[in-house]
Gaussian input, Z-matrix of N, CA and C with variables (Angstrom, degrees):
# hf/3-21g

backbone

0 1
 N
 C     1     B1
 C     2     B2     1     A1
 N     3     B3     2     A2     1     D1
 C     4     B4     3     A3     2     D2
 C     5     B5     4     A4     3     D3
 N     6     B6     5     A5     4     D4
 C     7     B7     6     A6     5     D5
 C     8     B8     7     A7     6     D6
 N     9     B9     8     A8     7     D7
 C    10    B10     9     A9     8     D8
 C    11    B11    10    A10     9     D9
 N    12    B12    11    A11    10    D10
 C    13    B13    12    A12    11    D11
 C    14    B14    13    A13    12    D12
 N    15    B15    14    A14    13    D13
 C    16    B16    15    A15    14    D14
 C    17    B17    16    A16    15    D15
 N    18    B18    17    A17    16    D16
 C    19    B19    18    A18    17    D17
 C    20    B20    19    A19    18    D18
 N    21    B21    20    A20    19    D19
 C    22    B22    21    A21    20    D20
 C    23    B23    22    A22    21    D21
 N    24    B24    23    A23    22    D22
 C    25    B25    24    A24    23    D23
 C    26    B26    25    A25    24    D24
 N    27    B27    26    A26    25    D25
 C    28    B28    27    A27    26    D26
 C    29    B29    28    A28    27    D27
 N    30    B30    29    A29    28    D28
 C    31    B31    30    A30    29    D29
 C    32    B32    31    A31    30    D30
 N    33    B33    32    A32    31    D31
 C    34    B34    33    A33    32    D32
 C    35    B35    34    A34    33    D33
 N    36    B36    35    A35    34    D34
 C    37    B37    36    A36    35    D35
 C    38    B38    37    A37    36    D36
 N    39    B39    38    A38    37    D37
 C    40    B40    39    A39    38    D38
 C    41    B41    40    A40    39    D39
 N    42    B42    41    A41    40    D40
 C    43    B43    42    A42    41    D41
 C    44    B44    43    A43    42    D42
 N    45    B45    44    A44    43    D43
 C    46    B46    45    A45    44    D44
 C    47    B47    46    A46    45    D45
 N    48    B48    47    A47    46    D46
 C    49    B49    48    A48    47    D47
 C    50    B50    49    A49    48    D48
 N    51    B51    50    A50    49    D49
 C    52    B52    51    A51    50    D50
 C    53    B53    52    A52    51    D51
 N    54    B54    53    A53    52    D52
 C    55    B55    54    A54    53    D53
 C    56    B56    55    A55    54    D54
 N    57    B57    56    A56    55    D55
 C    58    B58    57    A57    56    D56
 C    59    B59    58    A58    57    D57
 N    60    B60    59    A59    58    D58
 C    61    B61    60    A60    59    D59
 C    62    B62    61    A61    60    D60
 N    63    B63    62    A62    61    D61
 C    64    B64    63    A63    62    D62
 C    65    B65    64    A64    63    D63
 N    66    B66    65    A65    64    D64
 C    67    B67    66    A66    65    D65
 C    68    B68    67    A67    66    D66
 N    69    B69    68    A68    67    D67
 C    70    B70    69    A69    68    D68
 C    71    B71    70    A70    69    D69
 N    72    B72    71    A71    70    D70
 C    73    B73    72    A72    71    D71
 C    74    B74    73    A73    72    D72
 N    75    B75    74    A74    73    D73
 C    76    B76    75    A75    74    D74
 C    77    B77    76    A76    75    D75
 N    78    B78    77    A77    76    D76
 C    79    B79    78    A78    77    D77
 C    80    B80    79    A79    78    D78
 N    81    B81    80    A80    79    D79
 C    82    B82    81    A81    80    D80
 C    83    B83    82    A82    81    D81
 N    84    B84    83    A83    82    D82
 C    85    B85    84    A84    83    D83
 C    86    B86    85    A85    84    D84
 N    87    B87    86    A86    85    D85
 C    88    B88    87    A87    86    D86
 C    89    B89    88    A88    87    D87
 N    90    B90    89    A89    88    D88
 C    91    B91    90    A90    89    D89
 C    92    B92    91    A91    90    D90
 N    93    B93    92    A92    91    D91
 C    94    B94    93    A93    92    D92
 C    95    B95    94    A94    93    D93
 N    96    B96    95    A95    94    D94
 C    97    B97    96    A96    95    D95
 C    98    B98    97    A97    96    D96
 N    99    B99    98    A98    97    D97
 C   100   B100    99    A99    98    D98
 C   101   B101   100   A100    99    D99
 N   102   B102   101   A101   100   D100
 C   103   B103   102   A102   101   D101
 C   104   B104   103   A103   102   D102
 N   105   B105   104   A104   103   D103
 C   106   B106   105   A105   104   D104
 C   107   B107   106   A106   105   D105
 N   108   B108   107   A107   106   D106
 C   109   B109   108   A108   107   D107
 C   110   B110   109   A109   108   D108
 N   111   B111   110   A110   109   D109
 C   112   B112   111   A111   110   D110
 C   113   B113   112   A112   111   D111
 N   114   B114   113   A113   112   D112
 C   115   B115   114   A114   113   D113
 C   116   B116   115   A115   114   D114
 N   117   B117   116   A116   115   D115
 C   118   B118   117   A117   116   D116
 C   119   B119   118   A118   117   D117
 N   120   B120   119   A119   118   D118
 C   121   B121   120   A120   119   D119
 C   122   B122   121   A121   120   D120
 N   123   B123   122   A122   121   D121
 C   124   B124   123   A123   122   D122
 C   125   B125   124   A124   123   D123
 N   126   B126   125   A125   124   D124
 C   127   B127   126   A126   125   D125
 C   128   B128   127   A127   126   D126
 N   129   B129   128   A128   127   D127
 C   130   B130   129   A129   128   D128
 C   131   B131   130   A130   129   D129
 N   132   B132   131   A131   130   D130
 C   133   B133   132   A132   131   D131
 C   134   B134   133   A133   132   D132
 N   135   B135   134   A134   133   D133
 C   136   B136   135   A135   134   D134
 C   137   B137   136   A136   135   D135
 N   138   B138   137   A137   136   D136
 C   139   B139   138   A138   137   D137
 C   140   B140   139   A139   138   D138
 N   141   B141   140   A140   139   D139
 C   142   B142   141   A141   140   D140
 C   143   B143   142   A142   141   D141
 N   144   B144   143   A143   142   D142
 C   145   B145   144   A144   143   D143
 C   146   B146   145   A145   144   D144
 N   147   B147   146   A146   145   D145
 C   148   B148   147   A147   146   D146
 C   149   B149   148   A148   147   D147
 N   150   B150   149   A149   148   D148
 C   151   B151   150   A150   149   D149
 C   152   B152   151   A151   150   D150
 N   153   B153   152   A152   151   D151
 C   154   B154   153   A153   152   D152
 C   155   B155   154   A154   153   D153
 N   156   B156   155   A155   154   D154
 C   157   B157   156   A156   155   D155
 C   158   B158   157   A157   156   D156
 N   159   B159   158   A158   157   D157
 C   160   B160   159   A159   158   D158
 C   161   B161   160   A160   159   D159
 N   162   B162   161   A161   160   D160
 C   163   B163   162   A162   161   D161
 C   164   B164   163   A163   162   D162
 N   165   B165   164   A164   163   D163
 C   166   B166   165   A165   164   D164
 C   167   B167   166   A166   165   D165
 N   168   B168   167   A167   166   D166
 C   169   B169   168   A168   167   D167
 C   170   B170   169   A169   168   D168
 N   171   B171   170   A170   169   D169
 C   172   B172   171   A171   170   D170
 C   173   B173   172   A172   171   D171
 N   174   B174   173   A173   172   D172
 C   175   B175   174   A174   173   D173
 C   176   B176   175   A175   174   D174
 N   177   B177   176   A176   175   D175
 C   178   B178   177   A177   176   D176
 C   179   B179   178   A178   177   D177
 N   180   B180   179   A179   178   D178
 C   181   B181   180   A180   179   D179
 C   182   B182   181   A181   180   D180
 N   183   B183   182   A182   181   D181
 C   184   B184   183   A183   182   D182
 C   185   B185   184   A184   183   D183
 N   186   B186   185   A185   184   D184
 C   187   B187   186   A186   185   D185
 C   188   B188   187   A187   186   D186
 N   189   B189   188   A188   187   D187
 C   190   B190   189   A189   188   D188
 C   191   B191   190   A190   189   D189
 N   192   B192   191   A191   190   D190
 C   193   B193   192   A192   191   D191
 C   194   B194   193   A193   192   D192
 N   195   B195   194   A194   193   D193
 C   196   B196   195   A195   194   D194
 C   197   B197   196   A196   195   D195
 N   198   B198   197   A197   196   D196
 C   199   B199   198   A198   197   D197
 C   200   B200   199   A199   198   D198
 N   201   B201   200   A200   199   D199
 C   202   B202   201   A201   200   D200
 C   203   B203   202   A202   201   D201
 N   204   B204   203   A203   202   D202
 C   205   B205   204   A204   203   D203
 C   206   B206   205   A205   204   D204
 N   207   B207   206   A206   205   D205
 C   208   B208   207   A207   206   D206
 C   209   B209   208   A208   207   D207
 N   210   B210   209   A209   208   D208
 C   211   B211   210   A210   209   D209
 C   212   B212   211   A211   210   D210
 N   213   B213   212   A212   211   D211
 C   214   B214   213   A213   212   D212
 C   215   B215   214   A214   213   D213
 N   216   B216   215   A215   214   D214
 C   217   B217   216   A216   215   D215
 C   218   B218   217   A217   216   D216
 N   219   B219   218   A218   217   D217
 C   220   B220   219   A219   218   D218
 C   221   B221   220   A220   219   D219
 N   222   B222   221   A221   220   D220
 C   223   B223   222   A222   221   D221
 C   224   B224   223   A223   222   D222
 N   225   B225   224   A224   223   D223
 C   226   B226   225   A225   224   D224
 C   227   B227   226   A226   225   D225
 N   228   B228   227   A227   226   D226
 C   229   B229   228   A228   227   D227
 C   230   B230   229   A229   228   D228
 N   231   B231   230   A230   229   D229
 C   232   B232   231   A231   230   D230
 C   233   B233   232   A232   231   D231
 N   234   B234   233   A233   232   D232
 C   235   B235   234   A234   233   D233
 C   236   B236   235   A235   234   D234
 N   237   B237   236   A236   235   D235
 C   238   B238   237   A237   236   D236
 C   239   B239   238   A238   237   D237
 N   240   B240   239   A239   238   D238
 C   241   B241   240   A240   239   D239
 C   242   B242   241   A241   240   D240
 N   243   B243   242   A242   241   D241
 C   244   B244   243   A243   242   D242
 C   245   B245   244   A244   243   D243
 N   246   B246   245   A245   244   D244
 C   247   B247   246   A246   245   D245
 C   248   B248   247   A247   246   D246
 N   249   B249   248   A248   247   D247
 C   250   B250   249   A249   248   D248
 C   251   B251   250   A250   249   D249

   B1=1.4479
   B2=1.5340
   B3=1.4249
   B4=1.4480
   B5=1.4666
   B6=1.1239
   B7=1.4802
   B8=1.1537
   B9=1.1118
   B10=1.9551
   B11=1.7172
   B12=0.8654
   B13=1.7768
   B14=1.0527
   B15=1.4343
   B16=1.8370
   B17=1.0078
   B18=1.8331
   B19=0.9222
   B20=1.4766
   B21=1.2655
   B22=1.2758
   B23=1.6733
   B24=1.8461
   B25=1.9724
   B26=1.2582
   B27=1.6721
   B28=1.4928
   B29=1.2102
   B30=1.2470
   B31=1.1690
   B32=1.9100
   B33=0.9251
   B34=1.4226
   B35=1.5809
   B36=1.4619
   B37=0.9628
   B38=1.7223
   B39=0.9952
   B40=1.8870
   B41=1.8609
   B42=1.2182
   B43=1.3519
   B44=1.7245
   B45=1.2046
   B46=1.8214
   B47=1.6760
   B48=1.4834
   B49=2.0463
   B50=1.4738
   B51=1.7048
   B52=1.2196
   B53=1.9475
   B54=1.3317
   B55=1.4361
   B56=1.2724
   B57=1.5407
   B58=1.5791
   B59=1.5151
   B60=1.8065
   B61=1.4710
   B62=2.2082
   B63=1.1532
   B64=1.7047
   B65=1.7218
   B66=1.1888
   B67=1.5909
   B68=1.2698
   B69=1.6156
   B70=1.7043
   B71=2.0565
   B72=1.3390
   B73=1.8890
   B74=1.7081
   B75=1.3356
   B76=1.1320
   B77=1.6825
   B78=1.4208
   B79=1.5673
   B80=1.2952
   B81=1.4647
   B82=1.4224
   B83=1.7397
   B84=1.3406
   B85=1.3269
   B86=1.4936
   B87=1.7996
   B88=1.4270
   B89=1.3876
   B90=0.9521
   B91=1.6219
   B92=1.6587
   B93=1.2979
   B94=1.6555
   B95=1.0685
   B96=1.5042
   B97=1.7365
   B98=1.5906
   B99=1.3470
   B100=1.8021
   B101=1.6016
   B102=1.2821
   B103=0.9280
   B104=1.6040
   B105=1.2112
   B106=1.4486
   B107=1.7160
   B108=0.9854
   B109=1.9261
   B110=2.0069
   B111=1.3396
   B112=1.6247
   B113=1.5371
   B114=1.2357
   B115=1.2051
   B116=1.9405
   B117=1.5445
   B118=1.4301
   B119=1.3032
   B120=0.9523
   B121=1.8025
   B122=1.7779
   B123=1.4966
   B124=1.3517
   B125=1.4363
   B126=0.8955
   B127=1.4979
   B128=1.6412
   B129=1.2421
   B130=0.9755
   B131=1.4351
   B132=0.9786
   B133=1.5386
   B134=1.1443
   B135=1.4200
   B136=1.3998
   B137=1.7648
   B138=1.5110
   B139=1.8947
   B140=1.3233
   B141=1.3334
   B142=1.3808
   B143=2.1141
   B144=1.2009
   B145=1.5014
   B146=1.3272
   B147=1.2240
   B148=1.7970
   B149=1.2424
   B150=1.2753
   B151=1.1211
   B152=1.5778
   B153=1.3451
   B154=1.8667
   B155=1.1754
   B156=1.6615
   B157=1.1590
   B158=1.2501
   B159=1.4508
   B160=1.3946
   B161=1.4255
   B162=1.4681
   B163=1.5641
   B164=1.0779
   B165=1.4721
   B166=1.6538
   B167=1.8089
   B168=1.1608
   B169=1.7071
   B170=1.3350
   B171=1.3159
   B172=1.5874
   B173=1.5844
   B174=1.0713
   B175=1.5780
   B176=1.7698
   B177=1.2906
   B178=1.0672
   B179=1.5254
   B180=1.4226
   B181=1.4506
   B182=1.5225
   B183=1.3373
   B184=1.4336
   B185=1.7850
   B186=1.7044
   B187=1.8546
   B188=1.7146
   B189=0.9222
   B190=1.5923
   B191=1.1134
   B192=1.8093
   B193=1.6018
   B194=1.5654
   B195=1.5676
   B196=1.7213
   B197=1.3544
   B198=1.5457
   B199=2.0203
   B200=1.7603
   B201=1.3041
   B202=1.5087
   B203=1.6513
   B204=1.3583
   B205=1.2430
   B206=1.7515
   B207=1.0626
   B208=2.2583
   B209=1.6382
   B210=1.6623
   B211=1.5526
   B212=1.4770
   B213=1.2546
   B214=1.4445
   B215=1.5530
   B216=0.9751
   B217=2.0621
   B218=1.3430
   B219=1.2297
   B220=1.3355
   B221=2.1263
   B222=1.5015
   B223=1.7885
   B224=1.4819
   B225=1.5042
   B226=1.4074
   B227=1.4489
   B228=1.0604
   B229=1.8534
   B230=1.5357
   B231=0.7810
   B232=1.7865
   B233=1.8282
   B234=1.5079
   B235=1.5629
   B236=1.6533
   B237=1.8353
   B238=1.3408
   B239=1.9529
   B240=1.2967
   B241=1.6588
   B242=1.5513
   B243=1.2908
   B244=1.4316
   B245=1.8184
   B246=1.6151
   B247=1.1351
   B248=1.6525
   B249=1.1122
   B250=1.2498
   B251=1.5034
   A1=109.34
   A2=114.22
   A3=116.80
   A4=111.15
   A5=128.09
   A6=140.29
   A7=118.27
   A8=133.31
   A9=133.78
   A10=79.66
   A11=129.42
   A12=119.34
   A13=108.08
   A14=121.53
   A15=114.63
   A16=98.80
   A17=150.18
   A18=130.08
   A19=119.31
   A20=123.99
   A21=114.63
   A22=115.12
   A23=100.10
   A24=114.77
   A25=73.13
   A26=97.87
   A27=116.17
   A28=113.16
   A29=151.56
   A30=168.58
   A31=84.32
   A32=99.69
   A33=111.80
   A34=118.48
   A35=137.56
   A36=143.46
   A37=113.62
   A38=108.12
   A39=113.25
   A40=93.93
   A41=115.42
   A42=100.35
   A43=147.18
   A44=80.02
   A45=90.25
   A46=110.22
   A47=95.29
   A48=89.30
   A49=94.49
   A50=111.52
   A51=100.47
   A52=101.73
   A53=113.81
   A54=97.80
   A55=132.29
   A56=95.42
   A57=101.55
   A58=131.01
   A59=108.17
   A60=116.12
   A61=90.63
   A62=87.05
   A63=87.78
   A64=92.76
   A65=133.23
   A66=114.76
   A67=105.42
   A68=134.28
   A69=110.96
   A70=81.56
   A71=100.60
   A72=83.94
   A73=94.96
   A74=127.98
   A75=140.98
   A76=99.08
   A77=113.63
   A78=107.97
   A79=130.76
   A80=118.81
   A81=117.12
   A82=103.33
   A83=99.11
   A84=108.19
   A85=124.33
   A86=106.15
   A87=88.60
   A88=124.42
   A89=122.32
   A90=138.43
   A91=103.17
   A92=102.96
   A93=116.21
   A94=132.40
   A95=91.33
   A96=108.22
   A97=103.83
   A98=100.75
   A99=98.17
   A100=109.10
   A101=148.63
   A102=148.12
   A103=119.48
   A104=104.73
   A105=107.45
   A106=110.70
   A107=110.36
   A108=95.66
   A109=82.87
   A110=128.85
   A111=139.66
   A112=93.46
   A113=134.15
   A114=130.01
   A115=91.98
   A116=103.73
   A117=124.00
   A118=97.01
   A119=111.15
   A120=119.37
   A121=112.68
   A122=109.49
   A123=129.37
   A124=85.15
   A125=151.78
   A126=154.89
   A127=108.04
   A128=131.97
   A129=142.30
   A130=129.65
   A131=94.59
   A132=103.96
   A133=137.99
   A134=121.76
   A135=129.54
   A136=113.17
   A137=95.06
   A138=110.66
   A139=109.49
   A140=126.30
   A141=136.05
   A142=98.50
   A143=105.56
   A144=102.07
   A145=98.21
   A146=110.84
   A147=117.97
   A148=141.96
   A149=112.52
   A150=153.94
   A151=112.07
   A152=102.15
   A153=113.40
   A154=108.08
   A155=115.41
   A156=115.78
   A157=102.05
   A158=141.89
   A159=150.19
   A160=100.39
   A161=137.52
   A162=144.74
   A163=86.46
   A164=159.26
   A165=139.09
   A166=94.42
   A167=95.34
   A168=86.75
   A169=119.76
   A170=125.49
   A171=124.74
   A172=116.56
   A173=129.82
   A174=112.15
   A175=91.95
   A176=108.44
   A177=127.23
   A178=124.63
   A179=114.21
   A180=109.30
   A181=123.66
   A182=119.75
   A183=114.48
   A184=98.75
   A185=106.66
   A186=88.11
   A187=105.12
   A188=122.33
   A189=128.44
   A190=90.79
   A191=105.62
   A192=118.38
   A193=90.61
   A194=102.07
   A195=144.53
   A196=117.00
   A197=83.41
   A198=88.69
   A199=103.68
   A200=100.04
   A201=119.17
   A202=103.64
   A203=106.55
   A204=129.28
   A205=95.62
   A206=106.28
   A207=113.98
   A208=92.19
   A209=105.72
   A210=81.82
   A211=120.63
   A212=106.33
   A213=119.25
   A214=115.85
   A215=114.64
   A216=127.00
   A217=68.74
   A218=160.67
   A219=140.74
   A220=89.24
   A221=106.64
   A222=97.00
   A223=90.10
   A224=127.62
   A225=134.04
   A226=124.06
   A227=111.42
   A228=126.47
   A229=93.20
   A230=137.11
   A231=128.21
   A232=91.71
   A233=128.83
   A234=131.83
   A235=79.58
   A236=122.62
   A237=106.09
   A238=102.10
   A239=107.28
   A240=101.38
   A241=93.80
   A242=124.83
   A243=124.13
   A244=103.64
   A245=126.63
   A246=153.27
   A247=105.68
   A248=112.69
   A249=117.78
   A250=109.10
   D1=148.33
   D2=-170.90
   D3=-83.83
   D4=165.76
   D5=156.05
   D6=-50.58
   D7=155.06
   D8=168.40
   D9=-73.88
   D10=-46.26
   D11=-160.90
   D12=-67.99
   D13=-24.45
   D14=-175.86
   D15=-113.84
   D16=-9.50
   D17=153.41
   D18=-64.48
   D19=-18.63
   D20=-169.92
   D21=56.75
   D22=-171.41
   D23=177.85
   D24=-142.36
   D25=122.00
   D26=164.30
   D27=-69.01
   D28=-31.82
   D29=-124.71
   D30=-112.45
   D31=-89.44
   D32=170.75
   D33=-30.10
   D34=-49.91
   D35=154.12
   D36=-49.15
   D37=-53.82
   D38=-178.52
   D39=-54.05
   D40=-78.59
   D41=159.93
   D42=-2.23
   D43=-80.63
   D44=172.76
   D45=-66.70
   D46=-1.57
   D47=-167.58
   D48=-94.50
   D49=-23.48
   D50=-161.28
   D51=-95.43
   D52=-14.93
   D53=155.93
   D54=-65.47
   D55=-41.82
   D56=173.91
   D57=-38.10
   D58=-17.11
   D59=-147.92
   D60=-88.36
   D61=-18.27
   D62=-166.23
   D63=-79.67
   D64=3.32
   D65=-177.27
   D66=-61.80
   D67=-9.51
   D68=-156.31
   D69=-133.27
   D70=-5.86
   D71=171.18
   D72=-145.46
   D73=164.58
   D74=-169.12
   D75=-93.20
   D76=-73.16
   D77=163.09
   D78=-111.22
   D79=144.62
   D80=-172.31
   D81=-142.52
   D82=145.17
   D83=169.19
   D84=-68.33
   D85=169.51
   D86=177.93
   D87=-81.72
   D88=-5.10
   D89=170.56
   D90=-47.22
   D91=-62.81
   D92=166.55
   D93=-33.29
   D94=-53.92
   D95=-168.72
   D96=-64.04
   D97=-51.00
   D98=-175.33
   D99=-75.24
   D100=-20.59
   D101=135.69
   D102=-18.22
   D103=-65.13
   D104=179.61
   D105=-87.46
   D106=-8.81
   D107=-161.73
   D108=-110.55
   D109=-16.24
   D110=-172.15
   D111=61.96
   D112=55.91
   D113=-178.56
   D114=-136.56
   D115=151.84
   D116=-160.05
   D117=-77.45
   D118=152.57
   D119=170.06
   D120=-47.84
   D121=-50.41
   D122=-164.74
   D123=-75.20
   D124=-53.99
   D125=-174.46
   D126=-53.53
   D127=-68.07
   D128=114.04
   D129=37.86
   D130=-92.10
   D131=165.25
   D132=-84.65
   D133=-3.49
   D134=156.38
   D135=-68.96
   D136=-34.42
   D137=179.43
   D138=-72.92
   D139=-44.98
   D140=-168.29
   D141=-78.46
   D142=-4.10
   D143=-170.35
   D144=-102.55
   D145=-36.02
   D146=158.28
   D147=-56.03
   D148=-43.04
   D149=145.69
   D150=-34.02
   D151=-62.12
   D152=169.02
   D153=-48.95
   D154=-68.87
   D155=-150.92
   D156=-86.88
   D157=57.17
   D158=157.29
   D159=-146.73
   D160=21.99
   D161=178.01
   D162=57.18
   D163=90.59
   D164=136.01
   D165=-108.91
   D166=-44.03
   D167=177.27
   D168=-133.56
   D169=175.23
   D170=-156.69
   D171=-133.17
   D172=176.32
   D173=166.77
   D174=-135.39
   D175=149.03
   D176=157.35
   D177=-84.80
   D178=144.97
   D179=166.90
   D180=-49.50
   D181=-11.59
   D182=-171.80
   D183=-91.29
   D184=2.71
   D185=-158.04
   D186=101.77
   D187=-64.96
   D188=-176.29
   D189=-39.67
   D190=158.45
   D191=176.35
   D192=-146.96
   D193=154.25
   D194=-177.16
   D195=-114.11
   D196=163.07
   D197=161.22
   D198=-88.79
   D199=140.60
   D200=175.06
   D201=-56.31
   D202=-163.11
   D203=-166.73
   D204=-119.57
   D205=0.36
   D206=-177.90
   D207=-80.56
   D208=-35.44
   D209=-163.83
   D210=-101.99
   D211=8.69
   D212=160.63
   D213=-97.72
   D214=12.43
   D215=156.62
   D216=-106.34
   D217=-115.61
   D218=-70.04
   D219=-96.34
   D220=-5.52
   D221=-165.32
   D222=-103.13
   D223=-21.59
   D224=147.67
   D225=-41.94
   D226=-53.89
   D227=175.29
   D228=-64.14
   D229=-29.54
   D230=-145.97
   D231=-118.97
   D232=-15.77
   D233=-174.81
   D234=-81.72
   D235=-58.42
   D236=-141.14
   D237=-81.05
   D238=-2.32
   D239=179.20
   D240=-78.76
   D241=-51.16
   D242=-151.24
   D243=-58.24
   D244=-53.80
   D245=163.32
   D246=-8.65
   D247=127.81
   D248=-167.64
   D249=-73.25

């Protein structure tokens, strides 16, 4: 039987994969997103709606989507631990 640590929360992982996808562009469509994360549109957008509604990501008027405004409190929280 596996570990809670190596099983991981898929849910949670799909998540973090799909922020991860903006490190090399600022906004990307959803075409993109599932492209890079191999996750379904419909999948997708149930995460990215979650995702919203906790500020991690945003939508643009064009459709395109961002990183929210959660993860710049969360790179704030993480400046004042590091700080001597």
């Amino acid at each position: 039987m596996a570990s809670t640590e190596e099983k991981g929360v898929a849910t949670l992982e799909r998540a973090l994969t799909i922020l991860a996808t903006f490190e090399a562009s600022p906004t990307l469509p959803l075409a993109e997103i599932s492209r890079r994360t191999g996750l379904y549109k419909s999948t997708l957008l149930r995460l990215l709606a979650t995702l919203g509604k906790f500020g991690y990501v945003g939508q643009q008027a064009d459709g395109n989507y961002h990183i929210g405004v959660a993860a710049l409190y969360l790179g704030g929280l993480y400046q004042r631990w590091v700080k001597p």
